[in-house]
N, C-alpha and C positions, 0 to 999 in steps of 0.2 A: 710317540714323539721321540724321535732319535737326537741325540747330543753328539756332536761331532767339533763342535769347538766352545768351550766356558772361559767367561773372562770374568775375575777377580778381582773388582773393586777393592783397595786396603789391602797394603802387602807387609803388614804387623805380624804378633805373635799367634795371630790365629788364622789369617789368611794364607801368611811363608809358608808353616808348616802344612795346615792340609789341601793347600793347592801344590804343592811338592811330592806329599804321598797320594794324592790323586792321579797325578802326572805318571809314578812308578808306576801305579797298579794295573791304569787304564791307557798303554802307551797308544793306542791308537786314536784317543781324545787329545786334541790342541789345546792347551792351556796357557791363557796370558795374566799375569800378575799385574795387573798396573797398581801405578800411585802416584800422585803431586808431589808428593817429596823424591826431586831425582837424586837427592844424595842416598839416599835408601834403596834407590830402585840400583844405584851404581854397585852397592853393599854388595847387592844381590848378583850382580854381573862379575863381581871381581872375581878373578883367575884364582886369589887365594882364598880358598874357600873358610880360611882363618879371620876373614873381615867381615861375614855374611854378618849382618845388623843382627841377626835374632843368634843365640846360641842353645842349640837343644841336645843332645847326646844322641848320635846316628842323623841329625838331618843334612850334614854337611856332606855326606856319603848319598845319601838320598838325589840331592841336588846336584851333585855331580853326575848321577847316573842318566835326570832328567833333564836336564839343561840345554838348551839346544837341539835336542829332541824332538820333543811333544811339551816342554815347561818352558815359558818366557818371563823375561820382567820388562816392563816397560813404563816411559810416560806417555805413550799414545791412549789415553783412555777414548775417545771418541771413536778408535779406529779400531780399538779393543771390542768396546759394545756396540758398532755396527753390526760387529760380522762373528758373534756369539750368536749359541742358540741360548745357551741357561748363563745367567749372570749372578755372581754370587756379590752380596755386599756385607763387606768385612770393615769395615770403618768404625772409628773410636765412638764410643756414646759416655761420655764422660759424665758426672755429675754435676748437672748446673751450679755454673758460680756468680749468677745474676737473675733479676726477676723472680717472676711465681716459682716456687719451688728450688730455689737456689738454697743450696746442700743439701738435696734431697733428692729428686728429680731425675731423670735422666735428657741429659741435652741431645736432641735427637736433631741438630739443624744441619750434621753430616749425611744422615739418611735422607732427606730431605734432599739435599742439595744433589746426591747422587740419582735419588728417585726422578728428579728435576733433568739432569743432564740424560739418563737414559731414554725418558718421555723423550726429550728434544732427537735425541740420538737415532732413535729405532726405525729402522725402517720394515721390519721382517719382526713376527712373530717372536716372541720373548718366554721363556720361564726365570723368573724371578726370585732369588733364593735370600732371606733374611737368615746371614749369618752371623750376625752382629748380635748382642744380647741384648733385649728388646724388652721393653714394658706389655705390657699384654694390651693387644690391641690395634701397635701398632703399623699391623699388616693394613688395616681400614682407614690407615691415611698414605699408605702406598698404591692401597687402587685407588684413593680417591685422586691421585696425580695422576696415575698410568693410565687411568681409563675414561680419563677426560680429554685426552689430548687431540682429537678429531682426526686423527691419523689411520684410522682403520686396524692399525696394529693389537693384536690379543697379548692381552701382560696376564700369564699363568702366578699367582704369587705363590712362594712357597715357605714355611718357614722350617729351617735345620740349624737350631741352635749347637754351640760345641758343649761339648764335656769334657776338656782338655786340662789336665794338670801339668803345667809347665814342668819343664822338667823329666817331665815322661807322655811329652806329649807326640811324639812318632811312634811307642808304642801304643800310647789311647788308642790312635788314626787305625794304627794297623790291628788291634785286637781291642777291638771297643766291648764295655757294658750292653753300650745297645746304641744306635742312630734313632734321632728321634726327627720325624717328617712331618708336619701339620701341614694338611692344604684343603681343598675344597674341590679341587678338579683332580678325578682319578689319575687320567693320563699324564697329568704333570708330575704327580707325585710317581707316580711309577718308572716315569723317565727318570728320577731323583735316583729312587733307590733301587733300578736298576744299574747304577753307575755303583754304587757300594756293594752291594750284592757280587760284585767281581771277587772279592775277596772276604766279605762280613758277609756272614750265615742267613739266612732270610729271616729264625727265630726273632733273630738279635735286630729287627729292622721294623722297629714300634712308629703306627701310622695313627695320627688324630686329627682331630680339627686345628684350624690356626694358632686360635685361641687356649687351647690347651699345651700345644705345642710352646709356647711365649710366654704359658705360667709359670712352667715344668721346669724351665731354664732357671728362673729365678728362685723357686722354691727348693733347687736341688740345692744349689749353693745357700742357701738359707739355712737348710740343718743341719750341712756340713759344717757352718761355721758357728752355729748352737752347740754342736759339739764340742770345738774347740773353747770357746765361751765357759760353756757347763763344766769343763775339766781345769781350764782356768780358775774357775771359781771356790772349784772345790780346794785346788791347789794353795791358795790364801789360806783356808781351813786348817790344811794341813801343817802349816807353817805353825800356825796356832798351838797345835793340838800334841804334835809330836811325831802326826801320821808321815809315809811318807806316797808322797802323789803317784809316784809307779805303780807303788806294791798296790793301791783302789785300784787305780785305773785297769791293772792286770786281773783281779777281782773283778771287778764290774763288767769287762770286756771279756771273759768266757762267758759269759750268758749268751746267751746264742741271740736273746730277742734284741741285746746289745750292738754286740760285735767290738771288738780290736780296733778298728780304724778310725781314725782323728778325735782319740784320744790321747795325747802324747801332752800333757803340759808346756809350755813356752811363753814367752816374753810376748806373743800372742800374733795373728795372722796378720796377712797382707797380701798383695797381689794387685790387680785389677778388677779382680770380681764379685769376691765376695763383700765387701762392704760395698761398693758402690750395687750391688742387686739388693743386699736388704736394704740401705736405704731407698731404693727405689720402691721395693715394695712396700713398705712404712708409707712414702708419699701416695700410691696410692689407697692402700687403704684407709689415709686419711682421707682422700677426697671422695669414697664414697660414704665416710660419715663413721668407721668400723676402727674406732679409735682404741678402744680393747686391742684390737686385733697390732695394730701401729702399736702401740704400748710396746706389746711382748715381741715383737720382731727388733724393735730400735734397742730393748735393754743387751743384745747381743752384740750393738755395735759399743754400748758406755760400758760395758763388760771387757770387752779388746781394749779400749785406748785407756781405761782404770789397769788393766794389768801393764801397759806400757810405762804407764805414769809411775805404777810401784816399783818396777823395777828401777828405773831411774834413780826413785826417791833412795831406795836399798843401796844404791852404786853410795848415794850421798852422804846418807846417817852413819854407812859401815867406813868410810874416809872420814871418822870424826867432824861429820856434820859439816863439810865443806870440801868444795872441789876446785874451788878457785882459786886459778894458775895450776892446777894437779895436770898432769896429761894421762889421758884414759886412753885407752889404744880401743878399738872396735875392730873386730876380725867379724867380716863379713857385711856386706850392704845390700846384696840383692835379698826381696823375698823370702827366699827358699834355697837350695842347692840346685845345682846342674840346671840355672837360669842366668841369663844379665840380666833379665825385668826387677827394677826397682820400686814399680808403683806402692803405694802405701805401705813398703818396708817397713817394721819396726824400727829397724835400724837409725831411719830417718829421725823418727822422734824421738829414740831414747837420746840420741844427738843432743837431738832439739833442746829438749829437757836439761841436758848438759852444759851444754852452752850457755844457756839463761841463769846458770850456776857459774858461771864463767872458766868452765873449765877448759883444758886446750883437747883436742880429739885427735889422734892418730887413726887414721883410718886403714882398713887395706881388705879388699876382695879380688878374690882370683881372677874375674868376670866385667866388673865395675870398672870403668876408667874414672878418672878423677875429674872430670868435666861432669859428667855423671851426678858424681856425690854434690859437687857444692851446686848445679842444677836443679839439684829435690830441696836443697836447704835453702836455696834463694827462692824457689816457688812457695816457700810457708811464710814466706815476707814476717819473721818473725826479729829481724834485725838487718840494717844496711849490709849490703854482698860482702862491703869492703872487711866489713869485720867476720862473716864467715869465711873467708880468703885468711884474717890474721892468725884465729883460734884455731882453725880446720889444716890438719895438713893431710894426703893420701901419699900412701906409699905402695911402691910394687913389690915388697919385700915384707916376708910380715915382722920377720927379726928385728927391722928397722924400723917399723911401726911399734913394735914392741919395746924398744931400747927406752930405757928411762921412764917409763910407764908407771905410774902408781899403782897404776889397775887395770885388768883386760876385760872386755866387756864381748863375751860370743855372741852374737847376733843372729848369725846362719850357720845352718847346718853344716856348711861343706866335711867331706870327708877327709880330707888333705890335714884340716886342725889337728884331728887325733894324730897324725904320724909325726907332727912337731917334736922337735928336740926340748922338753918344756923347763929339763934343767939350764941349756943356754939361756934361754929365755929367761926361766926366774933370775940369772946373774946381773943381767942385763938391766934390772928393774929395779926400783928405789922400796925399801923394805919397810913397813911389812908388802910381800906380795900378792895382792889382792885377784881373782877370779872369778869374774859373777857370770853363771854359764845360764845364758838366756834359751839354751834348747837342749840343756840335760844328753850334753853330747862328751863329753869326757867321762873321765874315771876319779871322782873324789878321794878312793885312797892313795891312789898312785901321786895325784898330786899334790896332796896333804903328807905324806911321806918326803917330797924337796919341798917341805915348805910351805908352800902358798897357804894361803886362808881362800878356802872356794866355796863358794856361796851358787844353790844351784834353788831354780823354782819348786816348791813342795815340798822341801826340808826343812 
């Protein structure tokens, strides 16, 4: 089966990027990006590549190279999937906020609705790519649409879930662990990964059933964020004890059967994947009865939002047991570093938590625009907008986020905080000067030397 033009349902933080580095690798494949939202698709068109919706380090460079090319963005999606051979579907699967399984679940009524319009659409033979992250299984409600349609049309399904960590997600693309292919028809899957194979090794290009292919996504992110969990936990411990959470985690992570990676203690994870994949796999485990099994996957999600909560609590007790009218500055809102994606932020709730203590929030990330922040705070519908509009201010400055501050609250990692002038900053601030560093990214003596009183996880 030769691929000579793919089109890209969902043009998010996992469709932009590896339908961009596809575009690089493979300039002789036509690649079209669509999406319903033309303000995004416009993001993606604009000349200054400083407005592209997604921010990743090197994909703005990328995009340039392919644009116009061999890479498109578009809202023609019907005119997209006529004249595709392989259709990739990158659409949101959010976690139901209604009905059977609402907070748990994966709401799959975007794949569906895409699987819907392609059925209608096709007129010429199809390979079908589930790029989206997907509950297990649900490739067997994608042929049950595409292969009913009386159209004579062959729908090859495939599934290629990502492994992308934002942030470093054009290197993933370009120098991955591994690509992972579940199909059932040889020739489909070979069309797949002979498209990667352009530039990924053959080793690195792991082929299974569908159904394996749809666990493997969820169960990766499942122990990754065990990890974090597990090291969180121990971190409380530590607090206790005397210990302090580096100096384990450096211990426990040369062991080779260990490893170094996501162990790093923090005010605890977020993103889009990892909590919304384990609670998906908690729901199903529930439903086939394997309630053990739900147990021990879901204590990893009450594990992350207990560490959110204590850091909060710790902002509050260490301010003499009250924050109300205090201004707390928050340096940082996205997830992670070197992302704008804000889904399940920490940052969001330690807010949250704040606020409910009535304190006022200084906010400010390099990435975040301020529509942004009070956007995550108004979807927890945890108080009327108008009053996260009074209490909430964002600043594009962090010094002025900072000014008159009782307390600074790190949230994200960025690298940019360490090179802060942190003596301006403590002048600037109401005394004592408080520091609760939610990702053990500073230097405790340096800034215990001007002053501050710094308060870091695992100490």
């Amino acid at each position: 089966m030769q691929v000579k033009k793919i089109c890209c349902i969902g043009a998010g933080y996992v469709g932009g990027p590896t339908m961009s580095v596809i575009a690089r690798q493979c300039p002789d494949i036509q690649i079209t990006l669509v999406d319903m939202n033309a303000q995004r698709i416009a993001a993606w068109n604009d000349e200054n590549l400083d407005n592209l919706p997604i921010y990743e380090p090197g994909l703005a460079e990328i995009v340039a190279e392919a644009r116009g090319r061999n890479l498109f963005f578009s809202t023609a999606i019907r005119e997209a999937i006529d004249e595709a051979d392989m259709i990739f579907i990158s659409v949101n699967t959010p976690t139901k906020n209604y009905g059977k399984g609402k907070g748990m679940a994966a709401d799959l009524k975007f794949i569906e609705l895409c699987a819907r319009q392609i059925a209608e659409v096709a007129r010429t033979d199809k390979i079908v790519v589930e790029k989206s992250t997907l509950p297990v299984r649900t490739a067997a409600a994608l042929k049950s649409i595409l292969h009913h349609t009386d159209s004579g049309v062959n729908f090859h399904i495939l599934s290629n879930p990502e492994f992308l960590a934002e942030g470093t997600a054009v290197q993933d693309l370009l120098n991955p662990d591994r690509v992972l292919i579940g199909g059932e028809e040889p020739e489909a899957v070979e069309a797949l990964a002979n498209i990667y194979a352009r530039w990924v090794s053959r080793d690195r290009i792991l082929t299974t059933n569908l159904w394996s292919s749809e666990l493997s996504k969820l169960t990766a992110n499942a122990f990754l964020a065990q990890r974090v969990s597990s090291i969180n936990a121990i971190s409380e411990l530590c607090e206790k004890t005397g210990a302090n959470v580096e100096e384990v985690a450096k211990a426990i992570g040369m062991d080779s059967r260990i490893g170094p990676k996501f162990l790093k203690a923090s005010v605890g994870f977020g993103g889009s994947c990892f909590q919304k994949d384990i609670l998906n796999l908690v729901y199903i485990a529930r439903s086939y009865n394997l309630h053990e099994v739900a147990d021990y996957w879901e204590q990893v999600i009450i594990m992350n939002d207990h560490q959110k909560q204590r850091f909060a609590d710790r902002i509050v007790q260490t301010l003499f047991n009250t924050v109300s009218g205090k201004r707390i500055a928050i340096l940082g809102w996205a997830f992670k570093k070197d992302t704008n994606d804000t889904r399940e932020s920490a940052a969001i709730y330690v807010a949250d938590h704040l606020l409910n203590e009535q304190a006022n929030i200084a906010a400010y990330d390099p990435k975040v625009p301020a529509e942004k922040v009070f956007m995550d705070l108004d979807q927890l519908n945890s108080r009327p907008a108008e009053e996260n509009k009074q209490q909430v201010s964002v600043y594009g400055d962090p010094y002025e986020a900072c000014k008159d501050a009782h307390a600074i609250a790190i949230l994200t990692e960025w690298d940019e905080f360490k090179t802060y002038d942190w003596a301006r900053i403590k002048a600037g601030m109401n005394k004592p000067a408080f520091i609760f560093d939610g990702r053990k990214l500073l230097q405790r003596r340096e800034l215990e030397a001007l002053g501050f009183q710094y308060y870091a996880i695992g100490e």
